[in-house]
C-alpha positions as CSV (number, residue, x, y, z in Angstrom):
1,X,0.0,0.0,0.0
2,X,1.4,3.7,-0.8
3,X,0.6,6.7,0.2
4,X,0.3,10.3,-1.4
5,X,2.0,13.2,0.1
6,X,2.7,16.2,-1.1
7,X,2.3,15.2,-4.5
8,X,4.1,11.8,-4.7
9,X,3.7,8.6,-4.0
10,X,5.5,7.0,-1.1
11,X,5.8,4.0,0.4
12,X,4.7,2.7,3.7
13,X,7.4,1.0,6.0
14,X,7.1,-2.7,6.6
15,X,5.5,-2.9,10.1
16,X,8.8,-4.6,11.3
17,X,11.1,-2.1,10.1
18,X,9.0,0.6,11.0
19,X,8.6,-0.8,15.3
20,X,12.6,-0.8,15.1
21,X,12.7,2.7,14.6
22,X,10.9,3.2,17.0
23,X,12.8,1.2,19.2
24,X,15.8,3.7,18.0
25,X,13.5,6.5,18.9
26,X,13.4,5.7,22.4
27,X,17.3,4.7,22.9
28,X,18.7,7.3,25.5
29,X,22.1,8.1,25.5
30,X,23.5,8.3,29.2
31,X,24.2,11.7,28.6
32,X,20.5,12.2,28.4
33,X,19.5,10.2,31.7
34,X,20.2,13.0,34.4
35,X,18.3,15.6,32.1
36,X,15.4,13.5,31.7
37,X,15.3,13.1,35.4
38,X,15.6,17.0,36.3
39,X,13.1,17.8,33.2
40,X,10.7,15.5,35.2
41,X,11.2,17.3,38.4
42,X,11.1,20.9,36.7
43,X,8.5,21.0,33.7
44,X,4.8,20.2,34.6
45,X,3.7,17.0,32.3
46,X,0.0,15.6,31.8
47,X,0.1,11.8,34.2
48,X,-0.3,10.2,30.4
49,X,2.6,11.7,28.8
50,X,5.2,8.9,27.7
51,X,8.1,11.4,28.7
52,X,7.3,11.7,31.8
53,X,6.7,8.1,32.4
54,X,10.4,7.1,31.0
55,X,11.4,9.8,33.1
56,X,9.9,7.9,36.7
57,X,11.7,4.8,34.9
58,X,15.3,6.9,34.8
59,X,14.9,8.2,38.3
60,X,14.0,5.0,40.3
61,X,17.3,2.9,38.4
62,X,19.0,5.6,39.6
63,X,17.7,5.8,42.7
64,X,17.6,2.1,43.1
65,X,21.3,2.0,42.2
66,X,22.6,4.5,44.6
67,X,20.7,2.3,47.7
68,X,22.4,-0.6,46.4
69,X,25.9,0.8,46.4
70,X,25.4,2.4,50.0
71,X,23.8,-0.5,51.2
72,X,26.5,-2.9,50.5
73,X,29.0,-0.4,51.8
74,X,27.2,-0.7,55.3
75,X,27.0,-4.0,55.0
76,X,30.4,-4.6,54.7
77,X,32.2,-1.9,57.0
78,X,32.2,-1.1,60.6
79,X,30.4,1.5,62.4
80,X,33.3,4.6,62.4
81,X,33.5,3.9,58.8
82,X,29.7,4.1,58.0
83,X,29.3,7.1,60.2
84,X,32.5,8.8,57.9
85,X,30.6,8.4,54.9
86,X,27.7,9.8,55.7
87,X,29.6,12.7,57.2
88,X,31.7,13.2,53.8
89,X,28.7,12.7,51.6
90,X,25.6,14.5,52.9
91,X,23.5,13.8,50.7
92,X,23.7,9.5,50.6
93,X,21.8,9.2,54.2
94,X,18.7,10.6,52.7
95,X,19.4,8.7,49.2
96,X,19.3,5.4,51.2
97,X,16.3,6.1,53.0
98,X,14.8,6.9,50.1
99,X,15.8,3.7,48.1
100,X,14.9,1.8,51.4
101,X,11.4,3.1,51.0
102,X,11.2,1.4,47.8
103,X,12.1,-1.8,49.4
104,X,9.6,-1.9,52.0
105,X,7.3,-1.4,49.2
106,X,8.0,-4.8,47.7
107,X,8.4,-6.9,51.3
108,X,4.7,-8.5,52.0
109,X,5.2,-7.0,55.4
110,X,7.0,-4.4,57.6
111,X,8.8,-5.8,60.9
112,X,8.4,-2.5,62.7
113,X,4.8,-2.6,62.5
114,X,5.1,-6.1,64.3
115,X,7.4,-3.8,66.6
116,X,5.4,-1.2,66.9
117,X,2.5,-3.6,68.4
118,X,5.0,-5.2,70.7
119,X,6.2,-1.9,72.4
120,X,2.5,-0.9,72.5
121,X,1.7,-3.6,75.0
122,X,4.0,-2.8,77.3
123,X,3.6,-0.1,80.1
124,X,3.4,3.6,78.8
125,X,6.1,4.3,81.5
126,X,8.9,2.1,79.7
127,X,12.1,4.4,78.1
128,X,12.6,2.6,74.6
129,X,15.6,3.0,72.6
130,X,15.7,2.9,69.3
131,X,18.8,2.2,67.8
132,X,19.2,3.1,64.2
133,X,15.8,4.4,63.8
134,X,15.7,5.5,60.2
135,X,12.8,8.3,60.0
136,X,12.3,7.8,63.7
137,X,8.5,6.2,62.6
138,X,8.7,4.1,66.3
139,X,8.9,7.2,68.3
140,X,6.1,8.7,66.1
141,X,3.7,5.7,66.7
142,X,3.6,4.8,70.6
143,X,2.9,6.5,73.5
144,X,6.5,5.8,75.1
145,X,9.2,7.8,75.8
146,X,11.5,6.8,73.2
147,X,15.3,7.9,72.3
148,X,15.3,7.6,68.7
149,X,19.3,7.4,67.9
150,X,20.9,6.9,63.5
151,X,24.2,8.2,62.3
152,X,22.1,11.2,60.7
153,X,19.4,13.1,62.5
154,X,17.1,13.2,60.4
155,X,14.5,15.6,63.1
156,X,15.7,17.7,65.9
157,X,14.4,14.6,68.2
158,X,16.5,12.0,66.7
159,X,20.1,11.8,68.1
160,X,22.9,11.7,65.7
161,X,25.5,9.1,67.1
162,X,27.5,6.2,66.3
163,X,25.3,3.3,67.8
164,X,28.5,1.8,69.6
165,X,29.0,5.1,71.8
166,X,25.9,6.9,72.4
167,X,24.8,10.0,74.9
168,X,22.5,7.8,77.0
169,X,23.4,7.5,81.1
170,X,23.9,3.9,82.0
171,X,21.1,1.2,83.1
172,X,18.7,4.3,81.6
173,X,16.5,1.8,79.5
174,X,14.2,-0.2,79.3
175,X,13.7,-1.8,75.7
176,X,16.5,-1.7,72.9
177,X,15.3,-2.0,70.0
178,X,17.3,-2.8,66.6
179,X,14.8,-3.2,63.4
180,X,16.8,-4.2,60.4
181,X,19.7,-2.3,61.4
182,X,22.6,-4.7,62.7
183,X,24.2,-3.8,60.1
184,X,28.4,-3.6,60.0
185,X,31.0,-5.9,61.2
186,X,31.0,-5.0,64.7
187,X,27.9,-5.8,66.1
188,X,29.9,-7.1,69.8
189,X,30.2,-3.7,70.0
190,X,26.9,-2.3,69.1
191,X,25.2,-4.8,72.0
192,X,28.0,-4.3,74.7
193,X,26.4,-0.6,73.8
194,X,23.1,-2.1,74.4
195,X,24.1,-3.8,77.7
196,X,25.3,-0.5,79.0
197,X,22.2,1.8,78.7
198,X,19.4,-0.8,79.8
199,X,18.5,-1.7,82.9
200,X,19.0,-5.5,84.4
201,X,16.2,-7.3,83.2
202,X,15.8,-5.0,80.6
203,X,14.2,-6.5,77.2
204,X,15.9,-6.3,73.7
205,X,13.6,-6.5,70.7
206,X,15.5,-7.5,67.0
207,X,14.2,-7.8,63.8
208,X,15.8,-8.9,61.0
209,X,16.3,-10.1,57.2
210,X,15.7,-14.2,57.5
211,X,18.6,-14.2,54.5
212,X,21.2,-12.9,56.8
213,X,21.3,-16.1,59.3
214,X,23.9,-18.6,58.3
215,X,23.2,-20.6,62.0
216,X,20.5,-18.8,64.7
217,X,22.3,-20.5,67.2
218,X,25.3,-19.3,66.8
219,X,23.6,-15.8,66.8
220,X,21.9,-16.7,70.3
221,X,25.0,-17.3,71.6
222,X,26.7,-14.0,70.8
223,X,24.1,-12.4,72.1
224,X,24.7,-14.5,75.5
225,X,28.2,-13.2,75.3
226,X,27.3,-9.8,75.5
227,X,24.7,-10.6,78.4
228,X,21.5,-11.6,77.2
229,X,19.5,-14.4,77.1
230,X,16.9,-15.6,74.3
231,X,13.2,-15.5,75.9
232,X,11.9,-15.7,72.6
233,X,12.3,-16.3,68.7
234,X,9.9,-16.6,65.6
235,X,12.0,-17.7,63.0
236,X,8.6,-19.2,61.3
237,X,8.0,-15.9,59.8
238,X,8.5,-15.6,56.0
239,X,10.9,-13.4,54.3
240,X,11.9,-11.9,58.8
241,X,13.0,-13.3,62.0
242,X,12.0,-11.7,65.6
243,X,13.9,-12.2,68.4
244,X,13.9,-10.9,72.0
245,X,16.1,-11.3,74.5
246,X,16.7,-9.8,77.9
247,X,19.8,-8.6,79.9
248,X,20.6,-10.7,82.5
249,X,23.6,-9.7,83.9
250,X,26.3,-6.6,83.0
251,X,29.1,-7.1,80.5
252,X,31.7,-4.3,80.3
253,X,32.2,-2.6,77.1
254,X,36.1,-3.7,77.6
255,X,35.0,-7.1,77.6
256,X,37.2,-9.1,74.8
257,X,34.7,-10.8,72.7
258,X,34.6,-12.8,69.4
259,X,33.4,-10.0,66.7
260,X,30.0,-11.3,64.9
261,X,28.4,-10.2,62.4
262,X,25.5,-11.2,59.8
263,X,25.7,-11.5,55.9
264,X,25.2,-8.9,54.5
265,X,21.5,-8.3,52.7
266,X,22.2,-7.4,49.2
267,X,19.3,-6.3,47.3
268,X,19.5,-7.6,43.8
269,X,18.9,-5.2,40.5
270,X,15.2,-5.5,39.2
């Protein structure tokens, strides 16, 4: 079939050939990436436009990559080294949070709400602490007082501090909490921390990546290193395991212990 333009006759591009083209149309150079992005956040685009849509594409791989790269860094480093890196680049706390929110958008469930339910059955007058608390969400969503405590401050009530040395007075707890953030190679050294600031008989409540577990046992009995002793585990739960433990005696922070540490959670590219 032909068609008539402009006074001639031309003709029409085989259906194959003609999709290719197209398919060369929509090649971006990666030159062109960064200015799609900022065109997206600067030029007001109707919610149908195919621009704007590759645009959302560009920006979450790039997003997405960035929490990958800082995620394995923290994965894979101990905790004076993570809180460097978010000192030298100010800008990659808040780019893993952000990619971080795109992962709990994918999990079939969010461990602090589980947490969240937990803390809320216990007496209002329990001191929580919540040790690398993100966004500080716990301390928004009970009644508690609760010392929300990440390498970045992220609010004026969240403490900035490496989790291994913080501002709290000793036996000053009641509840430590660590959701998904035992991260780094020297976690001895984040629950000597933990056996420090909370009180004897005081409870600590972990959640964490089922993935990361090479041997639960041999977790449990780190833990009992640094003090505590297992009351409970649900390791029954897909995709998480829950713990909670409780301090039953005081372990010095110049204690010599074996250093632990979990594998490291590394999200794969989608």
């Amino acid at each position: 079939m032909h068609k008539v333009r402009s006074g001639r006759i031309e003709k029409q591009k085989p259906p194959a050939k003609a999709a290719k083209d197209q398919k060369k149309q929509l090649t971006l150079k990666p030159a062109l990436v960064q200015a799609a992005v900022e065109a997206m956040e600067t030029t007001p685009t109707p919610a149908t436009s195919a621009p704007a849509s590759l645009a959302n594409k560009l920006q979450s791989e790039l997003l997405g990559g960035r929490f990958r790269y800082i995620n394995e860094q923290l994965y894979t480093m101990n905790s004076k080294k993570a809180e460097d890196l978010f000192r030298k680049e100010a800008d990659a706390f808040e780019a893993y949070h952000a990619g971080y929110r795109q992962q709990v958008d994918k999990w079939p469930s969010n461990p602090l709400t589980r947490i969240i339910k937990t803390i809320k059955r216990l007496p209002k007058t329990a001191i929580i602490g919540d040790f690398g608390c993100g966004e500080g969400k716990l301390a928004q969503s009970v009644p508690n007082k609760v010392y929300s405590m990440d390498l970045v401050a992220t609010r004026p009530d969240i403490v900035a501090c490496n989790m291994t040395k913080t501002p709290l007075q000793p036996q000053s707890l009641d509840v430590a909490v660590y959701c998904l953030s035992l991260m780094g190679t020297n976690l001895s050294d984040y629950l000597l921390e933990a056996n420090r600031v909370l009180k004897l008989h005081g409870n600590v409540y972990i959640a964490e990546i089922q993935s990361r577990f090479e041997d639960v046992r041999e977790f449990v009995r780190c833990l009992n290193a640094c003090g505590f002793d297992l009351i409970k585990k649900d390791v029954a739960v897909n995709y998480f395991y829950f713990f909670h433990f409780r301090k039953m005696r005081h372990v010095g922070k110049d204690t010599k212990l074996k250093p632990f540490s979990l594998k490291p959670c590394l999200y794969r590219k989608r």
